[in-house]
VOKEGU-462612 format. One record per residue (C-alpha): chain; x, y, z. Coordinates in steps of 0.05 Angstrom, whole numbers, padded with zeros to 5 digits. Layout:
% VOKEGU-462612
<site chaine="A" east="X" north="Y" up="Z"/>
...
This chain:
% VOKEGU-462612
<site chaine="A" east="01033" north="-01044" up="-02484"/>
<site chaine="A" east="01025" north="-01110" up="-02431"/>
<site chaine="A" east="01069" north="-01114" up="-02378"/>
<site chaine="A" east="01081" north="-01158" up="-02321"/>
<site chaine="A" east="01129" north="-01165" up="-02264"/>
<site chaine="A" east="01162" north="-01227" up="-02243"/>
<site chaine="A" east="01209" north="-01249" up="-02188"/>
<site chaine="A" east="01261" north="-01299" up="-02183"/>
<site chaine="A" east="01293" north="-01320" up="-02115"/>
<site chaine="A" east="01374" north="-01342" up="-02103"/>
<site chaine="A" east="01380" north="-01406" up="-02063"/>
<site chaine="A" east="01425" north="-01435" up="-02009"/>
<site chaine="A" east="01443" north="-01504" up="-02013"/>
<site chaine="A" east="01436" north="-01550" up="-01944"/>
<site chaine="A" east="01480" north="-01608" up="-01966"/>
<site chaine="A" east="01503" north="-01642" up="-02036"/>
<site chaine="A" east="01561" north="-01591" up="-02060"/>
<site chaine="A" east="01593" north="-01597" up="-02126"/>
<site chaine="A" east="01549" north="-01661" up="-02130"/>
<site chaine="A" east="01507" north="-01635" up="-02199"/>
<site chaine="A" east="01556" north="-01635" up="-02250"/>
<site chaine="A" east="01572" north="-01708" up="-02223"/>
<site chaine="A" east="01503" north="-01730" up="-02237"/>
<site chaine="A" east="01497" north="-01733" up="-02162"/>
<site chaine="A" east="01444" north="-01711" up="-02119"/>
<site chaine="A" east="01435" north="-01637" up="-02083"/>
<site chaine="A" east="01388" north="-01607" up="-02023"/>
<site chaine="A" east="01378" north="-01538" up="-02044"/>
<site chaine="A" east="01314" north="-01482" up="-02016"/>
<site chaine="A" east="01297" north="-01415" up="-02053"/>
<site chaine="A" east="01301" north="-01360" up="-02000"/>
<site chaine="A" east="01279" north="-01290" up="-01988"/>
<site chaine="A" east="01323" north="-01258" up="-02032"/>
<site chaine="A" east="01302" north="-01243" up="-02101"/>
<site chaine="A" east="01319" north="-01212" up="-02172"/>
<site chaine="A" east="01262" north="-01174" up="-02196"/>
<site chaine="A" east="01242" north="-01159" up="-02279"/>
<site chaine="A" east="01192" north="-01123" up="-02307"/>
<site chaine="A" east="01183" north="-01133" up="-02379"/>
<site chaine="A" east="01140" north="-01091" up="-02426"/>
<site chaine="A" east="01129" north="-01100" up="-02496"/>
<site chaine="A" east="01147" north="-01057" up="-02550"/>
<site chaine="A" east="01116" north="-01032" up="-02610"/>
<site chaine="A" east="01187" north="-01040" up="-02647"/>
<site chaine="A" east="01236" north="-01092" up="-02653"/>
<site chaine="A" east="01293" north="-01059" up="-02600"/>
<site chaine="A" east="01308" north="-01096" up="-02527"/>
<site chaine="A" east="01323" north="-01041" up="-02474"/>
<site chaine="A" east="01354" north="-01072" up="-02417"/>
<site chaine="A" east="01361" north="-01035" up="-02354"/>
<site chaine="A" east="01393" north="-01055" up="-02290"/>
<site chaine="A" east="01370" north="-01010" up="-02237"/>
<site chaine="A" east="01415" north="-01031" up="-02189"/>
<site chaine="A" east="01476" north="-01011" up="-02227"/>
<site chaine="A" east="01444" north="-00947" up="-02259"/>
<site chaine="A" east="01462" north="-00983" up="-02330"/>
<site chaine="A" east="01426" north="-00992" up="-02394"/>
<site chaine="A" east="01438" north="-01024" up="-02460"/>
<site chaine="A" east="01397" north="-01025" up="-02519"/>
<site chaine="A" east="01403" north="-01077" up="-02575"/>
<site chaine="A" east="01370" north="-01060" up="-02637"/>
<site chaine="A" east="01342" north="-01134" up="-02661"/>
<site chaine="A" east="01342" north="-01203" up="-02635"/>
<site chaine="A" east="01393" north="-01210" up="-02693"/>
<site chaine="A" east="01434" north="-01167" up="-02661"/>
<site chaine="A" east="01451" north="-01211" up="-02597"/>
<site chaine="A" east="01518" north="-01223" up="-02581"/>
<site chaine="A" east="01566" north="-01226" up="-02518"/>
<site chaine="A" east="01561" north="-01153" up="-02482"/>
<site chaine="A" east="01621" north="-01125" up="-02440"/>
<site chaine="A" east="01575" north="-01105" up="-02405"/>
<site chaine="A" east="01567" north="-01174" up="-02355"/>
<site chaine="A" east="01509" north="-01159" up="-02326"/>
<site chaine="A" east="01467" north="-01156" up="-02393"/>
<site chaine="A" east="01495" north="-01228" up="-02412"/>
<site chaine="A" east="01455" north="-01264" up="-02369"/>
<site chaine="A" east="01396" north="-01226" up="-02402"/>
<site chaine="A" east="01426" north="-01233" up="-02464"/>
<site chaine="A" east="01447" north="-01310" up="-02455"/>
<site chaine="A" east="01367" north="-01326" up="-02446"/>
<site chaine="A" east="01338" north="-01288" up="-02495"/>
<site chaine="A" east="01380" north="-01329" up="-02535"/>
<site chaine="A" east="01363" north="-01392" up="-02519"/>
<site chaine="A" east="01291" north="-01382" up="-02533"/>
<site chaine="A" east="01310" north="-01356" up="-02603"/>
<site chaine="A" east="01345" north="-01430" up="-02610"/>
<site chaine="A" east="01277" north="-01461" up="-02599"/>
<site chaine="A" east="01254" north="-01421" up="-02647"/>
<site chaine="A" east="01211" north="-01372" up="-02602"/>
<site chaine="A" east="01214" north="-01304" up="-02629"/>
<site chaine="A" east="01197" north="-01251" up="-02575"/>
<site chaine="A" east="01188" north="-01179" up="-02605"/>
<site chaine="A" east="01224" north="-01127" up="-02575"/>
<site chaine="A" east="01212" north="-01108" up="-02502"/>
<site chaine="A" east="01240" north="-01068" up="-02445"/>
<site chaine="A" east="01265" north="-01105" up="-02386"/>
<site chaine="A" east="01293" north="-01067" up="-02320"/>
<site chaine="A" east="01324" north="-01103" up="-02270"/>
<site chaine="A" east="01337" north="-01107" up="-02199"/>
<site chaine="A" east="01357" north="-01149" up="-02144"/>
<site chaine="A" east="01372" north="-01158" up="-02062"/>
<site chaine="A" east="01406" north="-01226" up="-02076"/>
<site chaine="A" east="01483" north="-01205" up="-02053"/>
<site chaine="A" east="01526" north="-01215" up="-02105"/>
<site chaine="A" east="01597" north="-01260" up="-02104"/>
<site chaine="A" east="01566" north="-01286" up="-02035"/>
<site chaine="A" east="01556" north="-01360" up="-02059"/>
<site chaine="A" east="01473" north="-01355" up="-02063"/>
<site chaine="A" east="01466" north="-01352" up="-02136"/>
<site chaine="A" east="01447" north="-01282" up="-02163"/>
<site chaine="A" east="01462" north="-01305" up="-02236"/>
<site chaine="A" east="01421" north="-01357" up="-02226"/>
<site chaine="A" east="01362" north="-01306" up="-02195"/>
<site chaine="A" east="01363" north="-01259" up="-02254"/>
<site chaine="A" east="01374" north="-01318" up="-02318"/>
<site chaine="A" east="01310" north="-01346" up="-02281"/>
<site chaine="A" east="01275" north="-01279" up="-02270"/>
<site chaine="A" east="01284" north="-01261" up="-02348"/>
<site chaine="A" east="01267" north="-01327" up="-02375"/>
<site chaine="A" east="01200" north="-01341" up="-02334"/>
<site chaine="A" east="01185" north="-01269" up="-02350"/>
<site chaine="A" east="01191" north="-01280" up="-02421"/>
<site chaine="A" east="01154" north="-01344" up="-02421"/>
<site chaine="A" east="01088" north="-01316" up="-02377"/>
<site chaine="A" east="01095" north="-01247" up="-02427"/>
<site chaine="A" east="01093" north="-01278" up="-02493"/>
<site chaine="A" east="01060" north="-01346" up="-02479"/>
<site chaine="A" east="01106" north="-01390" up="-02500"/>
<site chaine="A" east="01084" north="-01443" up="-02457"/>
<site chaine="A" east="01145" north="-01478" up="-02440"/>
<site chaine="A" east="01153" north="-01516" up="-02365"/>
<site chaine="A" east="01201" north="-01503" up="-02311"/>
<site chaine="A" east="01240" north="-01547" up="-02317"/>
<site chaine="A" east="01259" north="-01528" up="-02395"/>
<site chaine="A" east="01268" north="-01455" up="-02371"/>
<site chaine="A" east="01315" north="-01483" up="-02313"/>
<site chaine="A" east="01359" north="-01514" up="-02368"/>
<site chaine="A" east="01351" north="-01455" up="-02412"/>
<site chaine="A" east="01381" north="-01420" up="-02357"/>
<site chaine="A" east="01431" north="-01462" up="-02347"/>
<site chaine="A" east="01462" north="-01464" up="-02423"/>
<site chaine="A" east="01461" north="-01384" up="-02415"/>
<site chaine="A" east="01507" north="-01387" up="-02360"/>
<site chaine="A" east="01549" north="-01438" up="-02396"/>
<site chaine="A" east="01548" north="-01405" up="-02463"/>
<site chaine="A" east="01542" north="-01327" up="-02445"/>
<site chaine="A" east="01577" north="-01319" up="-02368"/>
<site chaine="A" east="01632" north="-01385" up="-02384"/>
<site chaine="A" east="01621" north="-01417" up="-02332"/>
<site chaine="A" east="01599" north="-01497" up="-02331"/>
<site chaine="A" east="01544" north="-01493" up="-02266"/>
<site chaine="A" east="01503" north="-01555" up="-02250"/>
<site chaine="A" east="01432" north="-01549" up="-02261"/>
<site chaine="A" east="01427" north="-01538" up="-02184"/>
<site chaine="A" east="01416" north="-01460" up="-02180"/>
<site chaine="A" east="01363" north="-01444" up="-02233"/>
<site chaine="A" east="01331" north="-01515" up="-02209"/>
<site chaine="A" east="01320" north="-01487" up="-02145"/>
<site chaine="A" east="01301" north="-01412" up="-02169"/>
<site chaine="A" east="01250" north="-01446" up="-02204"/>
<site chaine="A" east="01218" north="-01487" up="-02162"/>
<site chaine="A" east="01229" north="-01476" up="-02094"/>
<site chaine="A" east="01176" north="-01487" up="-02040"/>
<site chaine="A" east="01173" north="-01456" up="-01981"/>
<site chaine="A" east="01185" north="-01480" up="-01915"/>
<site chaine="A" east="01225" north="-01541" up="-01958"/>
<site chaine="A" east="01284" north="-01571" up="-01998"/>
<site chaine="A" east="01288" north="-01601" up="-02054"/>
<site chaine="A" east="01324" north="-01666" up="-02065"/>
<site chaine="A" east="01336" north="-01669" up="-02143"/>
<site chaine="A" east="01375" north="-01729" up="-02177"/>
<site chaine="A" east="01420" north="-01691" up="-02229"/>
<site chaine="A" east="01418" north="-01758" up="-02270"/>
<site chaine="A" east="01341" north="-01749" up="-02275"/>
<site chaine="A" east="01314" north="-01690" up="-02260"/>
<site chaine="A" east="01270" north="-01724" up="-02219"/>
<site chaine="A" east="01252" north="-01694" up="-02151"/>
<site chaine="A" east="01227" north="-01689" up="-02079"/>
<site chaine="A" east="01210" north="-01643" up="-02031"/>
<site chaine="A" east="01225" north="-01654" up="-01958"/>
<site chaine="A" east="01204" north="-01596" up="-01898"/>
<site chaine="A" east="01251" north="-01569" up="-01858"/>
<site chaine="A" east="01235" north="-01572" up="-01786"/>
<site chaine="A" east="01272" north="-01531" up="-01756"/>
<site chaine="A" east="01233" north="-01487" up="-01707"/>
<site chaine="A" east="01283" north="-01480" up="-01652"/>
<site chaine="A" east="01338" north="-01455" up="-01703"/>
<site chaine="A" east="01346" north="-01405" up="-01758"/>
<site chaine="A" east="01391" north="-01409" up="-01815"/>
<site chaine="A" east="01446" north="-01356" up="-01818"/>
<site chaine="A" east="01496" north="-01348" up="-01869"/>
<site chaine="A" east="01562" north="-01317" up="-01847"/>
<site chaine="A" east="01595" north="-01279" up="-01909"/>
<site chaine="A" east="01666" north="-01269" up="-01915"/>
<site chaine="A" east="01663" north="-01217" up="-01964"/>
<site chaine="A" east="01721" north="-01251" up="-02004"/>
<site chaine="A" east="01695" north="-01251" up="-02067"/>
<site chaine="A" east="01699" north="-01306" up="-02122"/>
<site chaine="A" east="01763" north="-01282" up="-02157"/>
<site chaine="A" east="01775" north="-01360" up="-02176"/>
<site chaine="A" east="01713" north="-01387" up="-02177"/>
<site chaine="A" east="01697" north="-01402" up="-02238"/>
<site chaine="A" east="01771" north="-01421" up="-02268"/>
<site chaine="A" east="01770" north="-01470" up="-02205"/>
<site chaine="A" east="01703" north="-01494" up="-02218"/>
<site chaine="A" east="01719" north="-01514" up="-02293"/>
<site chaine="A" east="01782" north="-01545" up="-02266"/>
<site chaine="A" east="01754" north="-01585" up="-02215"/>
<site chaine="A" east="01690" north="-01612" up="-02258"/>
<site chaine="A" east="01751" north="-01629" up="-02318"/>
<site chaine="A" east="01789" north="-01668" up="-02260"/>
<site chaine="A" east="01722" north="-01703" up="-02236"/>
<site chaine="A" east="01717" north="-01722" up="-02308"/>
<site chaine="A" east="01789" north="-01748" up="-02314"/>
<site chaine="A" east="01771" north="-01788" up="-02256"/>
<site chaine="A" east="01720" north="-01825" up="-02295"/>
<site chaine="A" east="01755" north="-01838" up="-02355"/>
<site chaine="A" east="01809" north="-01880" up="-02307"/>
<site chaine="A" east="01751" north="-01914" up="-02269"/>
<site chaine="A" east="01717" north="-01936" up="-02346"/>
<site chaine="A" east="01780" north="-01970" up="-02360"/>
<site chaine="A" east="01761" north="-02027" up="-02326"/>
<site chaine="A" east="01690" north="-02009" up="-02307"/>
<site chaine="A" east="01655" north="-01985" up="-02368"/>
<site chaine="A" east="01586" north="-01977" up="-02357"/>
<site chaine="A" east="01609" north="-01923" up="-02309"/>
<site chaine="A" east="01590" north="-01859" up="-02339"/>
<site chaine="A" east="01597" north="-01806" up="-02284"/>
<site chaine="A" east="01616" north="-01809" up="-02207"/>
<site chaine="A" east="01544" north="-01820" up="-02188"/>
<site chaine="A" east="01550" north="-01896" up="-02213"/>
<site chaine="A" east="01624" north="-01899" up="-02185"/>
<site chaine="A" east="01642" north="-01930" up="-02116"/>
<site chaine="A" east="01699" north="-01925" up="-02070"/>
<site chaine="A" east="01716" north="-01992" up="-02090"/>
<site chaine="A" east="01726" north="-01974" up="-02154"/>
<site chaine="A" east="01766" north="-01913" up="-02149"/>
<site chaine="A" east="01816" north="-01952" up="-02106"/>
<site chaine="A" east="01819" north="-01996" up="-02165"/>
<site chaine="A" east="01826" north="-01953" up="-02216"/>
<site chaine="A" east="01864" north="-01884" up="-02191"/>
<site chaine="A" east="01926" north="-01888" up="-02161"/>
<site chaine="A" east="01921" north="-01845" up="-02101"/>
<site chaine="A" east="01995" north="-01850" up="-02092"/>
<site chaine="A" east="02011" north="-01818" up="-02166"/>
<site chaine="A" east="01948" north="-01782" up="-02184"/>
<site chaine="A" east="01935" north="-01762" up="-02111"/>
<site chaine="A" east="01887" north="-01696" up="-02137"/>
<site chaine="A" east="01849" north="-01735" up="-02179"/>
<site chaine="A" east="01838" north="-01785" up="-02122"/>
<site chaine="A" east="01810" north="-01737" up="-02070"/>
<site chaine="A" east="01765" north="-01701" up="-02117"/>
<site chaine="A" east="01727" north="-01758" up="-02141"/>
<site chaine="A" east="01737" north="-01790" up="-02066"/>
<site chaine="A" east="01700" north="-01731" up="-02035"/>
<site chaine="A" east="01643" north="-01729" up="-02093"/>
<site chaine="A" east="01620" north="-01804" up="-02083"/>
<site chaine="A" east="01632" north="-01783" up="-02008"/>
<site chaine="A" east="01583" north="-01729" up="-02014"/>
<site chaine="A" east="01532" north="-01765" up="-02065"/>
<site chaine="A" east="01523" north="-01817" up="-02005"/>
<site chaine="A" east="01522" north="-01759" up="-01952"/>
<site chaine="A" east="01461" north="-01730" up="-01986"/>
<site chaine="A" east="01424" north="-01777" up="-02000"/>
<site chaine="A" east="01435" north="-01812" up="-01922"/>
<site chaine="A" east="01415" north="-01736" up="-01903"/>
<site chaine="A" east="01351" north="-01735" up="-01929"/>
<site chaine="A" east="01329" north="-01795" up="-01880"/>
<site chaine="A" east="01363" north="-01749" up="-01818"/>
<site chaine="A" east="01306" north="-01696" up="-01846"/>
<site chaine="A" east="01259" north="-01746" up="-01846"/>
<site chaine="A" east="01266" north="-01774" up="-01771"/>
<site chaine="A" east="01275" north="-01706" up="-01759"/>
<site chaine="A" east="01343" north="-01718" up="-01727"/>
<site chaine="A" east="01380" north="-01645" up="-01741"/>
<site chaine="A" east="01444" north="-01661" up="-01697"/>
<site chaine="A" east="01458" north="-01715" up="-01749"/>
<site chaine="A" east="01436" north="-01680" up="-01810"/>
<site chaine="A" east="01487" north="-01617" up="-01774"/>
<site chaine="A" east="01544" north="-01666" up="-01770"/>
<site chaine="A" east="01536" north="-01693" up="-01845"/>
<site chaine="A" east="01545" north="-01606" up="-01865"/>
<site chaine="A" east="01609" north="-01602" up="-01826"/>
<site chaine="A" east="01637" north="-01669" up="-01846"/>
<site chaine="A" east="01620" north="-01632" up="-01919"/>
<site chaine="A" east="01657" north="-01570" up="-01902"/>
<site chaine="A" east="01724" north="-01618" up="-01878"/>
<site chaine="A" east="01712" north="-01653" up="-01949"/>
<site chaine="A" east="01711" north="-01589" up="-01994"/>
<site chaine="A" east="01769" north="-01551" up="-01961"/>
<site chaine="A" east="01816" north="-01620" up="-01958"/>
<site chaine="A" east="01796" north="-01661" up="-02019"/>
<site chaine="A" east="01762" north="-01616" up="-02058"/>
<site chaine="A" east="01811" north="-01566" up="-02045"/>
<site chaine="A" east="01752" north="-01506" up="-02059"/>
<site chaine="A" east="01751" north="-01473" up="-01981"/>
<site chaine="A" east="01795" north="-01411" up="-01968"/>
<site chaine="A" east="01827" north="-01392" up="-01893"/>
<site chaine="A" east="01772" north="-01347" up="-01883"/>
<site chaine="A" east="01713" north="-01399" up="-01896"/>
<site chaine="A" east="01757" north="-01453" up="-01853"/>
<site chaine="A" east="01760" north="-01403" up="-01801"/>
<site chaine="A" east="01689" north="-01401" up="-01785"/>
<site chaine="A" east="01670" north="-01465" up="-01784"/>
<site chaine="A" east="01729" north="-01483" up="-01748"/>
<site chaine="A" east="01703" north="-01432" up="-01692"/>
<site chaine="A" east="01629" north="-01464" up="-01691"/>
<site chaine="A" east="01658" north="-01534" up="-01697"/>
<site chaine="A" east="01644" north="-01546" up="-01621"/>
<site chaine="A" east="01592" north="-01501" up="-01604"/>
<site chaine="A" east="01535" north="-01524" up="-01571"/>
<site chaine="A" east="01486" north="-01476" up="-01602"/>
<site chaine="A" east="01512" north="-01496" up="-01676"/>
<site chaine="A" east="01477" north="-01558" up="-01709"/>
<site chaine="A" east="01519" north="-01555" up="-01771"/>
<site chaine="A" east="01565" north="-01509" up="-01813"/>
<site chaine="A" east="01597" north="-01510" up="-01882"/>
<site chaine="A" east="01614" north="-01464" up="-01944"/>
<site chaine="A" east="01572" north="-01461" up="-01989"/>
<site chaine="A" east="01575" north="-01450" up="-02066"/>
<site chaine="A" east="01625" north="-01454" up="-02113"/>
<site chaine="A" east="01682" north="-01447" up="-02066"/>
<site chaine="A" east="01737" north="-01393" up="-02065"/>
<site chaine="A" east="01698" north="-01344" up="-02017"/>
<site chaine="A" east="01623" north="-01328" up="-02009"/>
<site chaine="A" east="01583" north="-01355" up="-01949"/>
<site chaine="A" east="01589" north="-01399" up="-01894"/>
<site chaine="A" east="01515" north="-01438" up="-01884"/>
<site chaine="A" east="01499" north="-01451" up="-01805"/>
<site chaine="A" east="01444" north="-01473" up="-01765"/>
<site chaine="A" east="01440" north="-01436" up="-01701"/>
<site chaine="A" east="01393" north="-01438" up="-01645"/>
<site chaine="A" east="01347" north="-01378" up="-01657"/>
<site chaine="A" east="01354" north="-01358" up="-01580"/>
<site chaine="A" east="01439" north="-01353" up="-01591"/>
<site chaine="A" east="01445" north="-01328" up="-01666"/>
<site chaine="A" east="01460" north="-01254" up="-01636"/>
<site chaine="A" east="01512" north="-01278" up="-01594"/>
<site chaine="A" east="01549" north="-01337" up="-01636"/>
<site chaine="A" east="01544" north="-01276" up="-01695"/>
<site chaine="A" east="01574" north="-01229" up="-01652"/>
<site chaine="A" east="01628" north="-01264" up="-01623"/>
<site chaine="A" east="01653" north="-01298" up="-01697"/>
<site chaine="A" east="01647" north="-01226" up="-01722"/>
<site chaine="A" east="01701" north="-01198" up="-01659"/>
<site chaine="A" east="01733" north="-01260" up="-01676"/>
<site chaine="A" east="01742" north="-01251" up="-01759"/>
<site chaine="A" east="01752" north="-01184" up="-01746"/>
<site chaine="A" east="01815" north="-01193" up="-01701"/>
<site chaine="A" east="01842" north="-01251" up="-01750"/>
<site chaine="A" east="01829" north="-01219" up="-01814"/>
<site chaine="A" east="01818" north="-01159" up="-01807"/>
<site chaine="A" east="01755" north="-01158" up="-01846"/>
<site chaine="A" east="01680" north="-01147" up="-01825"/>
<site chaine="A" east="01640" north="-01206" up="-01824"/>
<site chaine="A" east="01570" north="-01194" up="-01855"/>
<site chaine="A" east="01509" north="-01234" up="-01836"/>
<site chaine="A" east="01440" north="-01256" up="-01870"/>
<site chaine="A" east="01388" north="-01298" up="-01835"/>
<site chaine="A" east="01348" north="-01325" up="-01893"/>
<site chaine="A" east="01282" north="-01365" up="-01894"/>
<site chaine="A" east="01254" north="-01411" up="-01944"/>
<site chaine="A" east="01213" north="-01394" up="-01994"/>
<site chaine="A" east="01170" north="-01402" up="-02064"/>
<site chaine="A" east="01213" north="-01402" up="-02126"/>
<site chaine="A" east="01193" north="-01359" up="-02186"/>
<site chaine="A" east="01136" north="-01322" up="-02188"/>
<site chaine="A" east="01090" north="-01273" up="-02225"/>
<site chaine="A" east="01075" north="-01214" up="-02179"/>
């Protein structure tokens, strides 16, 4: 029986944070770390899934079988098998077994890795001839429909097509995108994880993309046309929310437009190649998610905090949904050992946790090995 191995990367995201579900615009890169399927067909009708990782299986007898799992890994199988049965593409059965290095609960998108991984798998295996950019919002409704949580279109977007050595500035409101390279030959990117997982994330996340949505109805009041934050201005949310009585709904939407602007004015810093701006735009992020957006946590706030002023540091933010996961820095490649060793002593003595560390580079998005 054919088989073929594919691999899907996770992604950090430079600027443009909870920006995607705002029809906004995000910087994300595909990096090292990947989720890897390999997908056989079967002479019957039955769907093995394997993750080796886990030492789990589950078997499903028919595609007319498919339904939520307890098992949570298997859903973000399940959840794209599922969406190509909606477009009416019938896969016979077929084995898939799983793995991945992405680290999970760490903000850098493992979901994202394996719903991509499985779905461009099952598109190369069976020919069904549909383009990235349908199998990034296939993976998308999966998460939505099978994990519950409402993502953006940013993390299987940038699993998909990620180029290495660049980002990827994609309009939300569009789909239409850009690549830009990352110079950055003096510095490396290291992310800094807390190892406070996402225990909120995605209750939080649904909350804050049903405020941002709130926000919008107030704004079309008097502004109509306006159909997401995107179109909105600071102008008009002084107009239209009260910051006074509705003071949450105020700073949410009046860090989104912030950061809609901030990415976009980013992408010129890249350009000129001017990295101590484009640094100064992340933390100016960071200060925006943890006091408007309200998504930081005392451990992410204490790292950036510590890098704030540090020579060697360009920029510094969380990154991801919020709640835990990674910090995102640029460091000069000549000081990472020493900046990561002294904020480990440091979040060690304050927390009492360990402070984990991944340098990651940029890379291709999905691929078929």
């Amino acid at each position: 029986m054919q088989t073929i191995t594919v691999q899907a990367p996770g992604r950090i995201n430079l600027i443009g944070e909870h920006t995607d579900y705002n029809n906004g615009f995000v910087l994300p890169a595909a990096i090292q770390n990947v989720a890897t399927a390999t997908i056989s067909k079967r002479a019957n009708d039955q769907i093995h899934l394997k993750a080796l990782d886990l030492s789990e299986e589950l078997i499903i007898n028919s595609i007319a079988e498919l339904q939520v799992s307890e098992k949570t890994w298997a859903n973000y199988i399940i959840g794209v098998i599922v969406q190509f049965v909606k477009k009416q593409k019938f896969p016979t059965g077929f084995d898939i077994v799983l793995k991945s290095n992405v680290p999970i609960g760490a903000g850098l998108s493992s979901s994202a890795a394996i719903e991509c991984a499985v779905a461009f798998g099952l598109n190369e295996l069976f020919g069904f001839k549909l383009d990235k950019m349908e199998l990034a919002l296939m993976a998308q409704k999966a998460e939505h429909e099978f994990a519950g949580v409402q993502c953006g279109i940013m993390d299987q977007f940038a699993s998909l097509f990620g180029k290495k050595d660049n980002v990827v500035l994609l309009d939300c409101q569009n789909m239409e995108y850009q690549y830009f390279p990352l110079n950055i030959k003096d510095y490396q990117i290291v992310l800094l994880d807390t190892g406070v997982k996402h225990a909120l994330a995605s209750s939080e996340y649904n909350t804050r993309r049903a405020e941002c949505e709130q926000g919008i109805q107030l704004i079309q009041e008097k502004h109509a046309h306006i159909q997401s934050l995107r179109e909105a201005t600071i102008h008009m949310l002084d107009e239209c929310v009260d910051k006074n009585t509705l003071p949450i709904i105020y700073n949410r939407c009046k860090y989104v437009i912030a950061e809609i602007e901030r990415t976009q004015a980013a992408t010129l810093d890249l350009l000129a190649n001017n990295l101590n701006a484009f640094g100064q735009k992340m933390f100016a992020t960071h200060k925006g998610l943890s006091e408007l957006y309200q998504v930081s946590f005392p451990e992410l706030d204490l790292i950036v905090n510590a890098v704030s002023a540090n020579e060697n540091v360009l920029g510094a933010r969380m990154m991801g949904g919020g709640f835990g996961g990674c910090t995102i820095n640029i460091i000069k490649t000549a000081m990472v050992e020493t900046v990561v060793n002294e904020l480990t002593q440091l979040y060690a003595t304050k927390t009492g946790k360990a402070l984990q560390h991944y340098i990651v580079s940029i890379e291709d998005g999905a691929k078929l090995l």
